[in-house]
MDTraj code that builds the backbone (N, CA, C; nanometers):
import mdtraj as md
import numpy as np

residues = "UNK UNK UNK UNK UNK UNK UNK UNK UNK UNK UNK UNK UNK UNK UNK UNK UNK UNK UNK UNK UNK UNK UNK UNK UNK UNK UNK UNK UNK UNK UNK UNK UNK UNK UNK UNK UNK UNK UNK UNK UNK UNK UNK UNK UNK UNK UNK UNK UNK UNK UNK UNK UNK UNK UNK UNK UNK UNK UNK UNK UNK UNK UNK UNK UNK UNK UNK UNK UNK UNK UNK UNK UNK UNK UNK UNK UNK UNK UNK UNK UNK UNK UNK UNK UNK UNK UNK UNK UNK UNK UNK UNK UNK UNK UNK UNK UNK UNK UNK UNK UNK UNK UNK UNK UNK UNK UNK".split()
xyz = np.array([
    [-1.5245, -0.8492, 1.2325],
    [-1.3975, -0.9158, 1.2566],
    [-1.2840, -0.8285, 1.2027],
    [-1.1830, -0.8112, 1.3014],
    [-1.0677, -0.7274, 1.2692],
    [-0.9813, -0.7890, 1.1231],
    [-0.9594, -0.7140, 1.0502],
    [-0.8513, -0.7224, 0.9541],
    [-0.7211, -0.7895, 1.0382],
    [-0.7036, -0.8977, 1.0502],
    [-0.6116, -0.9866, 1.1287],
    [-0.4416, -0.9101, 1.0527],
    [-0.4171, -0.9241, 0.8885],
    [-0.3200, -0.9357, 0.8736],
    [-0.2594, -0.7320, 0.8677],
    [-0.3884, -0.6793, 0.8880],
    [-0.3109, -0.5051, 0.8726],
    [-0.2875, -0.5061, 1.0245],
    [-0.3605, -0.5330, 1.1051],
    [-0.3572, -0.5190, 1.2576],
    [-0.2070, -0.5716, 1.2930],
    [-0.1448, -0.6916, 1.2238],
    [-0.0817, -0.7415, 1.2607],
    [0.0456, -0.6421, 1.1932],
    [0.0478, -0.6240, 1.0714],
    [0.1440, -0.4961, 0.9999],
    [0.1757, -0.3884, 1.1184],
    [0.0780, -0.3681, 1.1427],
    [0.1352, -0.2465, 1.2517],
    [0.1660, -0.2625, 1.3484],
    [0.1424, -0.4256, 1.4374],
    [0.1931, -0.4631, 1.5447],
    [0.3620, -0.4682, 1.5114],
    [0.3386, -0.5322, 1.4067],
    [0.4985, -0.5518, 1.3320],
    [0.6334, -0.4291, 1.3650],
    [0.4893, -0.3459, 1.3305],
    [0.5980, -0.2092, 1.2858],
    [0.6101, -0.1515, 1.4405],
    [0.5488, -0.1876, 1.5256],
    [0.5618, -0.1249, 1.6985],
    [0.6995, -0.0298, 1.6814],
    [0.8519, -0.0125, 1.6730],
    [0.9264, 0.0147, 1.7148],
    [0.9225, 0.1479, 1.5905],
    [0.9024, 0.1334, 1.5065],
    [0.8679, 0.2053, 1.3794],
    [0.7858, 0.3191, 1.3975],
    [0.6500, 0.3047, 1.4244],
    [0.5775, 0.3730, 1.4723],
    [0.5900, 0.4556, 1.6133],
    [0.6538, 0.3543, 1.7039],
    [0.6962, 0.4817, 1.8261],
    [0.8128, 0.5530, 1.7748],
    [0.9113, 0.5275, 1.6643],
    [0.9806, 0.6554, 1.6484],
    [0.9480, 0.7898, 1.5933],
    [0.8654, 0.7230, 1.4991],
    [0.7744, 0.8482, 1.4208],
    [0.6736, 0.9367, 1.5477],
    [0.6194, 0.8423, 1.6463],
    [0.5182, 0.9350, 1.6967],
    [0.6112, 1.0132, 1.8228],
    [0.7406, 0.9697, 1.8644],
    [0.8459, 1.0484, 1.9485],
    [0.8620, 1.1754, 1.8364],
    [0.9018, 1.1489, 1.7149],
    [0.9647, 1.2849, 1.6618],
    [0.8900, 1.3195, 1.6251],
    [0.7242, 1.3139, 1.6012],
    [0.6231, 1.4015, 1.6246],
    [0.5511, 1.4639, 1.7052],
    [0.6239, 1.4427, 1.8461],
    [0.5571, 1.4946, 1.9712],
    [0.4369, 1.4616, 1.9991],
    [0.4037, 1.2993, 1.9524],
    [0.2627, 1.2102, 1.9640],
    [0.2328, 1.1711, 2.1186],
    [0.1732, 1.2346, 2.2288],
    [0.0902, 1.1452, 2.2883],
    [0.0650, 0.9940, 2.2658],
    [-0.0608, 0.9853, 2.2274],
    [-0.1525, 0.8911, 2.1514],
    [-0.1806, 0.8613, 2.0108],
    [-0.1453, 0.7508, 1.9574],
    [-0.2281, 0.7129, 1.8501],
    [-0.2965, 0.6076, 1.8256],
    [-0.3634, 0.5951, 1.7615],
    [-0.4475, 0.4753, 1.7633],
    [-0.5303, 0.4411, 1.6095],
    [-0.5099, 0.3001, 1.5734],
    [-0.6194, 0.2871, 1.4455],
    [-0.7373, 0.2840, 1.5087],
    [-0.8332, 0.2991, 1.4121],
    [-0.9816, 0.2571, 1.3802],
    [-1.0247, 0.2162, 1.2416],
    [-1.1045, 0.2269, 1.2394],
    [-1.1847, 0.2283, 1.1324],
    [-1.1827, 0.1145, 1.0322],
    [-1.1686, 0.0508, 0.8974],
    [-1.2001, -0.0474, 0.8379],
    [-1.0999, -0.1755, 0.8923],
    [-1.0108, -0.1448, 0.9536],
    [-0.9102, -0.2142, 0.9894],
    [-0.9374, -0.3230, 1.0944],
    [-1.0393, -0.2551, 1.1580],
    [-1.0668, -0.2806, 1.2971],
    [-1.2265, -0.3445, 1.2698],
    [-1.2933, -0.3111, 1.1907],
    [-1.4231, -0.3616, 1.1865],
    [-1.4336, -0.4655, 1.0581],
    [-1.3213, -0.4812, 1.0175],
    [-1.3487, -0.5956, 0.8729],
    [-1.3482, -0.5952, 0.7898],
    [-1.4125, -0.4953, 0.7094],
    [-1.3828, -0.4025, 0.6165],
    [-1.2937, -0.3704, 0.5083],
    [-1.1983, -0.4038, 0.5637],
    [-1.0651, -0.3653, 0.4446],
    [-1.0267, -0.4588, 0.3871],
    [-0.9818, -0.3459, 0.2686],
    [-0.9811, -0.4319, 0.1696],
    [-0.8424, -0.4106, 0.1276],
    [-0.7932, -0.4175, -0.0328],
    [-0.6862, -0.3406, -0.1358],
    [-0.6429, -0.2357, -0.1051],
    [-0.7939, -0.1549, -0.1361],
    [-0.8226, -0.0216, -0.1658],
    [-0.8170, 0.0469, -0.0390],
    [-0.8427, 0.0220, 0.0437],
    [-0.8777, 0.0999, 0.1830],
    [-0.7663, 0.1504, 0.2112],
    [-0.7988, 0.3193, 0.2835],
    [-0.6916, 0.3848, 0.3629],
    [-0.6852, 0.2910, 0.5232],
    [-0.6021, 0.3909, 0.5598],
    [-0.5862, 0.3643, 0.6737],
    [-0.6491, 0.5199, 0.7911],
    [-0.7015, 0.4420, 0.8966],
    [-0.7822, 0.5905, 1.0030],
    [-0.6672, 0.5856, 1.1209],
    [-0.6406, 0.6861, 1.1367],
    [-0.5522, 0.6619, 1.2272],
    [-0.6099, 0.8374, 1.3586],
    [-0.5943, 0.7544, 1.4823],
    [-0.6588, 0.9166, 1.5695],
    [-0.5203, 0.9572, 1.6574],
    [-0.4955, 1.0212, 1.6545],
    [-0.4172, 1.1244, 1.7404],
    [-0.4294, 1.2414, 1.7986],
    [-0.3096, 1.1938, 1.9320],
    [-0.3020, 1.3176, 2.0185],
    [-0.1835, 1.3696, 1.9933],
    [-0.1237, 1.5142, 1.9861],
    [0.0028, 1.5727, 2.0082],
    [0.0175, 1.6626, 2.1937],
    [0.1638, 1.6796, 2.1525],
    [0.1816, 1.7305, 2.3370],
    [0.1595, 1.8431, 2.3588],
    [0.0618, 1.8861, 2.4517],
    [-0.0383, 1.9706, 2.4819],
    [0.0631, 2.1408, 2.4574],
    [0.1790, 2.0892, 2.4767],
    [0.2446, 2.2304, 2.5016],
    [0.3224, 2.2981, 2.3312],
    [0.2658, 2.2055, 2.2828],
    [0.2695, 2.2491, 2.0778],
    [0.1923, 2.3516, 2.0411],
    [0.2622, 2.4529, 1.9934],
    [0.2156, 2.6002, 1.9046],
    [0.1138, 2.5281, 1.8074],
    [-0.0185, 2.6004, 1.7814],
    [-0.0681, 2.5401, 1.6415],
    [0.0088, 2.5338, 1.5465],
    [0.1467, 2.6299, 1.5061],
    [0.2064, 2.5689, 1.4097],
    [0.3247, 2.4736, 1.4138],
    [0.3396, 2.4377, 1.5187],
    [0.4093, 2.3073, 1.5591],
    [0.3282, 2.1786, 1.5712],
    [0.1754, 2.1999, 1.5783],
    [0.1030, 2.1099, 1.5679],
    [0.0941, 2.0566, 1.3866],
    [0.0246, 2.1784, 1.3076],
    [0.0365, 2.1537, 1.2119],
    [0.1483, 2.0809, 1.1101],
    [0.2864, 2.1428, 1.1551],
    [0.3748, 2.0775, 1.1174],
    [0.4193, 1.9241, 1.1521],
    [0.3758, 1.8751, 1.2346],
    [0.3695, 1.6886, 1.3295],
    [0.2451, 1.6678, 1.2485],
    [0.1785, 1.7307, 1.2709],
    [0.0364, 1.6285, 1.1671],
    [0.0633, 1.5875, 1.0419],
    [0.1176, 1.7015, 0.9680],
    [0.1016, 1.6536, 0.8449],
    [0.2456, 1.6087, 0.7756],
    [0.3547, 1.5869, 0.8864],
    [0.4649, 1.4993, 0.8629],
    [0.4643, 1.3256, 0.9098],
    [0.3960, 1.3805, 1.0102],
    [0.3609, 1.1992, 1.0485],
    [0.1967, 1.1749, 0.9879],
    [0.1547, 1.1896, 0.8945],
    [0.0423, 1.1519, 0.8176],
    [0.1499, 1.1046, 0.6780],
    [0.2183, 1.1804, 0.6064],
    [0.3182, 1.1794, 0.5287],
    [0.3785, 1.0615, 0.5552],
    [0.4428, 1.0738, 0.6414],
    [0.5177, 0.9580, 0.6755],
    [0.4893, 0.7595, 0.7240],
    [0.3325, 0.8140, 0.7824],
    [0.3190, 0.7135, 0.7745],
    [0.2689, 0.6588, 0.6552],
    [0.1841, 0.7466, 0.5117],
    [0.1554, 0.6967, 0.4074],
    [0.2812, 0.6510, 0.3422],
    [0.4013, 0.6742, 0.3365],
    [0.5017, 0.6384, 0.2844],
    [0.5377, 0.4709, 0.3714],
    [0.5061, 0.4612, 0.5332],
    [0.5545, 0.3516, 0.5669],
    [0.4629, 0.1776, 0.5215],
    [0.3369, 0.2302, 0.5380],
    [0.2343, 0.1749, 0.4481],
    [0.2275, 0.1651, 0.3601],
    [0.2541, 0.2275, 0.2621],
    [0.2246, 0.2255, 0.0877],
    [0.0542, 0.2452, 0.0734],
    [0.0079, 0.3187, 0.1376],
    [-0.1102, 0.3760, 0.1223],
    [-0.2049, 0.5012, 0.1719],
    [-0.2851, 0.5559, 0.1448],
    [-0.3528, 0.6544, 0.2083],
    [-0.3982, 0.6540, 0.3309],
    [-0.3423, 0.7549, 0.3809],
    [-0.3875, 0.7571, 0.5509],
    [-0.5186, 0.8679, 0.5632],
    [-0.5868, 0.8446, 0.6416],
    [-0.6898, 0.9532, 0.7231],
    [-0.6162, 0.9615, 0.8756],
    [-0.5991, 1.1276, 0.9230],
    [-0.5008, 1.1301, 1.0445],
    [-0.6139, 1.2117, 1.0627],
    [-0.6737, 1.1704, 1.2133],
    [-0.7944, 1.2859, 1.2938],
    [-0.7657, 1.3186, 1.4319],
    [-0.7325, 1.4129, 1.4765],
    [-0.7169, 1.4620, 1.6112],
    [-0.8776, 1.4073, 1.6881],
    [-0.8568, 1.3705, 1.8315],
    [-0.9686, 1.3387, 1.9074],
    [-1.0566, 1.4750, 1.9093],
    [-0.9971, 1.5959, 1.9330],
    [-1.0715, 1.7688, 1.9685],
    [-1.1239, 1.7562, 1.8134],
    [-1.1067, 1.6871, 1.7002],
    [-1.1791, 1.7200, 1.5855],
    [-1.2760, 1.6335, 1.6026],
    [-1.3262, 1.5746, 1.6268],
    [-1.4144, 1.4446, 1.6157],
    [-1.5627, 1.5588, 1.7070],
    [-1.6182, 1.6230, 1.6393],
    [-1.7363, 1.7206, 1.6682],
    [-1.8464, 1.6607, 1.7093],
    [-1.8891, 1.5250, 1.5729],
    [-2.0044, 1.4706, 1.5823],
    [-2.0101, 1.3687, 1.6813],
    [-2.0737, 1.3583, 1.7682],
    [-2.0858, 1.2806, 1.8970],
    [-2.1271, 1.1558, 1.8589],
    [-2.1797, 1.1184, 1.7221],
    [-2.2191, 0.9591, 1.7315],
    [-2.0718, 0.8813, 1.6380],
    [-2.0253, 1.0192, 1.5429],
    [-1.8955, 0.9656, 1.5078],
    [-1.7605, 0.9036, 1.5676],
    [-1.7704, 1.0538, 1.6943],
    [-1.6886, 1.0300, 1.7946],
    [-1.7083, 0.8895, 1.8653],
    [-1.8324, 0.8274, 1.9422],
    [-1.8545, 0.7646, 1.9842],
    [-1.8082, 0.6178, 1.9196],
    [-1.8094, 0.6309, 1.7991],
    [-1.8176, 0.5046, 1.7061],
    [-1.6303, 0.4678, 1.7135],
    [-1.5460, 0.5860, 1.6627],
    [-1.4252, 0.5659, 1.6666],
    [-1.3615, 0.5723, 1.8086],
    [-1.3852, 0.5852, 1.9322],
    [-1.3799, 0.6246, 2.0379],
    [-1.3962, 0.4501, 2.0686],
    [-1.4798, 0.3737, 2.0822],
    [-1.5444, 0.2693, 2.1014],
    [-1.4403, 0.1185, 2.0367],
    [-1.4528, 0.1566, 1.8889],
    [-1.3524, 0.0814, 1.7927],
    [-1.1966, 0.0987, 1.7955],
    [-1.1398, 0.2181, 1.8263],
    [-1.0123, 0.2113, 1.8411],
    [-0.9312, 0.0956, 1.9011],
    [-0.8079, 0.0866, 1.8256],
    [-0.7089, 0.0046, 1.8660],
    [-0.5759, 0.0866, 1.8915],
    [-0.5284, 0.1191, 2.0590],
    [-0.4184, 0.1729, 2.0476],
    [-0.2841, 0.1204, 1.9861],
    [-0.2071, 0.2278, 1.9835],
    [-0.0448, 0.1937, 1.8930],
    [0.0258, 0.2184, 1.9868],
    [0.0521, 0.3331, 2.0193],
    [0.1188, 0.4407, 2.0900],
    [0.0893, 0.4983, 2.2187],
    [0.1282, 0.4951, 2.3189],
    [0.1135, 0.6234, 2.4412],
    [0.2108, 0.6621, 2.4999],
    [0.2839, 0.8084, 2.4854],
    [0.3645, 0.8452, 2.5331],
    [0.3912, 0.7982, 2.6760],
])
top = md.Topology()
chain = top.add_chain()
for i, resn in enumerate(residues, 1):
    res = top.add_residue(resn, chain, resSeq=i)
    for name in ("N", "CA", "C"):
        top.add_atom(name, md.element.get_by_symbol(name[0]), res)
traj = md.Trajectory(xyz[None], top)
């Protein structure tokens, strides 16, 4: 059973979150992980998967990742996990967060 009241935090924040993922050149984002399966608690980060726009230098990538990871730990008040979909290697991992995701965002 989904974490009703974080799911709902970020529904909250909809207008919030598409500004951050516009001035990060976000595609896609999407939660997963404890949020989405029940799980969370206090303590828990937050998983969050993203895409950036295909036509980003790796160091224009790097720089959007780790400003909107930043940023969203600051909008939360907690630790984020930020994973690109091309990182997700392990195929039963992939499969698992692939499966569970809840989108936010699509350009």
């Amino acid at each position: 059973m989904p974490n009703l009241d974080m799911l709902q935090l970020l529904r909250n924040k909809h207008d919030e979150i598409r500004q951050l993922c516009e001035k990060h050149k976000v595609t896609q984002l999407a939660v997963f992980g404890s949020v989405v399966t029940g799980k969370f608690n206090a303590s828990s980060d937050l998983d969050f998967l993203v895409d950036f726009e295909e036509t980003l230098s790796a160091r224009d990538i790097a720089a959007a990742f780790f400003g909107l990871k930043e940023e969203l730990e600051v909008m939360f008040s907690r630790s984020v996990d930020l994973v690109t979909a091309s990182s997700l290697t392990n195929p039963y991992f992939r499969s698992s967060v692939m499966e569970e995701r809840q989108p936010l965002y699509a350009a």
